[in-house]
PyMOL commands that place a pseudoatom at each C-alpha (Angstrom):
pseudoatom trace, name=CA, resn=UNK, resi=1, chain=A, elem=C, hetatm=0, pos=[136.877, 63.485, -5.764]
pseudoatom trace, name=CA, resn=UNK, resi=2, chain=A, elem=C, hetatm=0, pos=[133.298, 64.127, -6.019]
pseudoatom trace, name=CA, resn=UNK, resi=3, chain=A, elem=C, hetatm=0, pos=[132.000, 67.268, -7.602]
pseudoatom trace, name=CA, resn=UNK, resi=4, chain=A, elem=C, hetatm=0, pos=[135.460, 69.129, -7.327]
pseudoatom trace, name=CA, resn=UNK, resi=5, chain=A, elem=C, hetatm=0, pos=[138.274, 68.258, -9.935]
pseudoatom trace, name=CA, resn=UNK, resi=6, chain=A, elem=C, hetatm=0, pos=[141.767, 69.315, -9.021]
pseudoatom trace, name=CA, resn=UNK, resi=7, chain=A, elem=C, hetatm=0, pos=[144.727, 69.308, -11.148]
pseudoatom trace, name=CA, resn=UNK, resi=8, chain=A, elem=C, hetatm=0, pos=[147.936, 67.819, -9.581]
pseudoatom trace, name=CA, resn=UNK, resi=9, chain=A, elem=C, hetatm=0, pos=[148.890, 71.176, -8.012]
pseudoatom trace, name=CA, resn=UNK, resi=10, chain=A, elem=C, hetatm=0, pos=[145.774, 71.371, -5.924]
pseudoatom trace, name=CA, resn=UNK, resi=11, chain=A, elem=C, hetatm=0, pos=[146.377, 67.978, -4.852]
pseudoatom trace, name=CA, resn=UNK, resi=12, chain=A, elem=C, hetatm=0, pos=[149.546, 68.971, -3.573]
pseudoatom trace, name=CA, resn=UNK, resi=13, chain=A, elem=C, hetatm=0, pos=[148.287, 71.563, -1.720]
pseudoatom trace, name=CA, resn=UNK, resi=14, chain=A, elem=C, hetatm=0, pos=[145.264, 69.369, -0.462]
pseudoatom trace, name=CA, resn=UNK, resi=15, chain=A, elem=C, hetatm=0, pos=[147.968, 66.533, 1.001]
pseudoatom trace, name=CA, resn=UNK, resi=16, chain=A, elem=C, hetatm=0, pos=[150.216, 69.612, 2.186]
pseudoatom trace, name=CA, resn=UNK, resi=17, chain=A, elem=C, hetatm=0, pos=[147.503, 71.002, 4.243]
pseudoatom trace, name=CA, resn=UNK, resi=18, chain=A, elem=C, hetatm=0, pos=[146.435, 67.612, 5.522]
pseudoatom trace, name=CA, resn=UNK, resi=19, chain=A, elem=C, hetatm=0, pos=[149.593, 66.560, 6.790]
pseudoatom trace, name=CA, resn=UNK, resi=20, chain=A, elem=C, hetatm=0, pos=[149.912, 70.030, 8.747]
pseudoatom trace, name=CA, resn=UNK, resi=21, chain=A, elem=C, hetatm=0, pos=[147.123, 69.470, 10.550]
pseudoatom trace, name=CA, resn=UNK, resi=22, chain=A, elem=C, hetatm=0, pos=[147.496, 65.741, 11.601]
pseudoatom trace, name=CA, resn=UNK, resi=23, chain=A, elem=C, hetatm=0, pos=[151.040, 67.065, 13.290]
pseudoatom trace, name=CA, resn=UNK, resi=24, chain=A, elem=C, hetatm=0, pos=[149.233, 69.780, 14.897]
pseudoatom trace, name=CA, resn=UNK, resi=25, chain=A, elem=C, hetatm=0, pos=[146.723, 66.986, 16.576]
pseudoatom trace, name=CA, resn=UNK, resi=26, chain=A, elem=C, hetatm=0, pos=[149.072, 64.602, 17.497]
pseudoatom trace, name=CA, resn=UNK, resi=27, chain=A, elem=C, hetatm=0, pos=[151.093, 67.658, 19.292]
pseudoatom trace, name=CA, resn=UNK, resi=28, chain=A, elem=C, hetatm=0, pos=[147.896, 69.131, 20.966]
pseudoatom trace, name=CA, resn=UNK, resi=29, chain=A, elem=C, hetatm=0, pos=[147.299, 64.494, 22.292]
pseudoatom trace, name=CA, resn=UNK, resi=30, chain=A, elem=C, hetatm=0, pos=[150.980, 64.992, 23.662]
pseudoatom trace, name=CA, resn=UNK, resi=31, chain=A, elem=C, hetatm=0, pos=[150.533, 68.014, 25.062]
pseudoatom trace, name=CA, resn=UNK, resi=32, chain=A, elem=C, hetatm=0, pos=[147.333, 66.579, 27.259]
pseudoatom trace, name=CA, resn=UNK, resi=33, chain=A, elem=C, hetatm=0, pos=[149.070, 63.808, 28.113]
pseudoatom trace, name=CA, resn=UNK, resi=34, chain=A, elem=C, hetatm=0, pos=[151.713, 65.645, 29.660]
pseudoatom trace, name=CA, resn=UNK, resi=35, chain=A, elem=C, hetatm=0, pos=[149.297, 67.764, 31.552]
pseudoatom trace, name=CA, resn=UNK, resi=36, chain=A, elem=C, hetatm=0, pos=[147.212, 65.029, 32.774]
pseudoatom trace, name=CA, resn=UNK, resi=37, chain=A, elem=C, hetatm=0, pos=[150.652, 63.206, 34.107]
pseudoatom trace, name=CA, resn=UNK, resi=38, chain=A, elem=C, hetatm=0, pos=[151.366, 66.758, 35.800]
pseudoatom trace, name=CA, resn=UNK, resi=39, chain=A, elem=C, hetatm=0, pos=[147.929, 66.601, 37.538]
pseudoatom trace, name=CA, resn=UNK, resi=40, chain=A, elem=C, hetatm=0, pos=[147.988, 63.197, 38.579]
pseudoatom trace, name=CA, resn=UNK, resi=41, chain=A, elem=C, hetatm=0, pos=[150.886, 63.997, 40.141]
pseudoatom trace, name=CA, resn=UNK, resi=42, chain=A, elem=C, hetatm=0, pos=[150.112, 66.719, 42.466]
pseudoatom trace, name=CA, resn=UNK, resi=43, chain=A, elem=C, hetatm=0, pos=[146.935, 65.025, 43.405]
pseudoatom trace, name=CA, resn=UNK, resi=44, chain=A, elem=C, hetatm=0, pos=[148.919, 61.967, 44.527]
pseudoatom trace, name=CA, resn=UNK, resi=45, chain=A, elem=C, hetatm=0, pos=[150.919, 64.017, 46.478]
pseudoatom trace, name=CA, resn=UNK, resi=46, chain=A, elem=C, hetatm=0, pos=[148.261, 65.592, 47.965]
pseudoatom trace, name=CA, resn=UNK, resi=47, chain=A, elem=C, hetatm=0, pos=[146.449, 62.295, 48.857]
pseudoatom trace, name=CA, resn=UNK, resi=48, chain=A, elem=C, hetatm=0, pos=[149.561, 61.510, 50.396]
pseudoatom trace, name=CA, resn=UNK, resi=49, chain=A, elem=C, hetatm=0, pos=[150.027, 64.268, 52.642]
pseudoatom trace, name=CA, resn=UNK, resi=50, chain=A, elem=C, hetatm=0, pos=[146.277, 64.270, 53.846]
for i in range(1, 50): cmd.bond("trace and resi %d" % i, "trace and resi %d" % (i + 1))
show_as sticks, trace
zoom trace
């Protein structure tokens, strides 16, 4: 752990916090996915109108 020691509680807390935020990516990834399947989309159908 380098310099700072933590007891088992602030481990807890360490994993706790990590796991929250690898969700939070993976939902944001999804999220731009879905958006860039949205804009592909419309741009196909306005390739296909033109």
């Amino acid at each position: 752990m380098g310099r700072y020691q933590l007891d088992h509680k602030g481990k807890v807390a360490v994993t706790k916090f990590h796991e929250k935020q690898t969700t939070a990516k993976f939902d944001k990834q999804d999220h731009l996915k879905k958006i860039r399947a949205e804009y592909l989309k419309k741009k196909q159908k306005h390739t296909d109108k033109l």
